[in-house]
C-alpha positions as CSV (number, residue, x, y, z in Angstrom):
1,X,5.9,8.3,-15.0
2,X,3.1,6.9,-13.3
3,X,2.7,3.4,-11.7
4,X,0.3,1.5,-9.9
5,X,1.6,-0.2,-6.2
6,X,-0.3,-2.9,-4.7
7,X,1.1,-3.7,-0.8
8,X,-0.6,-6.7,1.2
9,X,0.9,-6.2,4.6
10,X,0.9,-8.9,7.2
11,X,2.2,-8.5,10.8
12,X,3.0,-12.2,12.2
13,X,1.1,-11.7,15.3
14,X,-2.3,-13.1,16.3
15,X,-3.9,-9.7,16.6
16,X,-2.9,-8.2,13.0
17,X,-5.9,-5.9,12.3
18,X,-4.7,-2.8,14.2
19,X,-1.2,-2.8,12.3
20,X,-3.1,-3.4,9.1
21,X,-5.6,-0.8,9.5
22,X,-2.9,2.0,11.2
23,X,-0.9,1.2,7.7
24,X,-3.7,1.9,5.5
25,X,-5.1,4.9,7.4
26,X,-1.5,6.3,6.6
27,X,-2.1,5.2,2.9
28,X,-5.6,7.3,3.4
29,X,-3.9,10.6,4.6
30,X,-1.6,11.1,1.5
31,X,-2.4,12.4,-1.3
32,X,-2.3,9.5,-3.6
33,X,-5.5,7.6,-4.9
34,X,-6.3,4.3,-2.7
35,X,-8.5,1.5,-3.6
36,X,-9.0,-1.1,-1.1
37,X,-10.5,-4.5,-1.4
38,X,-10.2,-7.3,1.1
39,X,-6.9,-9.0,0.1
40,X,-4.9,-5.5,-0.5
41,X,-4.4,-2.0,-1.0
42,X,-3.7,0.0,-4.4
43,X,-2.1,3.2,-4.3
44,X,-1.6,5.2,-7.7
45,X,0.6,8.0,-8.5
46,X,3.8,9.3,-9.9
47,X,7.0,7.4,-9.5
48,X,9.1,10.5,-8.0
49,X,6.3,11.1,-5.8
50,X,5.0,8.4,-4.3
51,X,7.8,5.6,-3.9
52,X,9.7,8.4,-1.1
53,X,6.4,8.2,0.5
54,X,5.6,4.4,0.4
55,X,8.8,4.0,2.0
56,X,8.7,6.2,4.6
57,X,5.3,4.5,5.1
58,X,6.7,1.4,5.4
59,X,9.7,1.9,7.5
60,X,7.0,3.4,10.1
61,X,5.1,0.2,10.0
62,X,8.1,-1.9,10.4
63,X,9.5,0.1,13.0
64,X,6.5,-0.2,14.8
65,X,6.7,-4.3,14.2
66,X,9.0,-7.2,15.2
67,X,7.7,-9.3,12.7
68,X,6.1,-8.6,9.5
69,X,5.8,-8.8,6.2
70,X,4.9,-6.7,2.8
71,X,4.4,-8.2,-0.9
72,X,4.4,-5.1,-3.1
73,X,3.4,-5.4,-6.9
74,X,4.5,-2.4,-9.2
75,X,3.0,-2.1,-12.7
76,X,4.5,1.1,-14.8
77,X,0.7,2.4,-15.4
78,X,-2.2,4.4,-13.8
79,X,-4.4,1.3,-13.6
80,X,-7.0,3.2,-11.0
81,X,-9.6,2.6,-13.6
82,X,-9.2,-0.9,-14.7
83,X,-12.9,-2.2,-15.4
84,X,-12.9,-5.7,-16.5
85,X,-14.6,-6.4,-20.0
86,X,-15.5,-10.1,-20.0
């Protein structure tokens, strides 16, 4: 089945942008499609395959943080191409 996964992540620490951009570099090197836009990151793929890796993504960002957090979205859909019609 496939799904669509959109993660905000947001380390509680005054300089947040190397976390945030270390996370979605690790996004980057998988094989999954990524669309990024300012506010979050979509990844797209099958369920099997790409929840094990989102959370051995995540546990390597958290590991890597004290504080943190991640709002995750899961839509059971390939909505990579999603064009709005209005």
């Amino acid at each position: 089945m496939k799904i669509s996964v959109e993660l905000t992540l947001m380390p509680l620490y005054t300089k947040f942008e190397d976390p945030i951009i270390d996370f979605i570099k690790a996004l980057r090197n998988s094989k999954f499609k990524v669309i990024e836009n300012p506010l979050s990151t979509q990844i797209y793929g099958e369920y099997h395959e790409l929840m094990p890796f989102l959370n051995n993504a995540i546990k390597t960002s958290f590991e890597t943080l004290e504080n943190v957090v991640l709002n995750m979205k899961i839509v059971k859909t390939d909505r990579s191409d999603y064009e709005p019609n209005f």
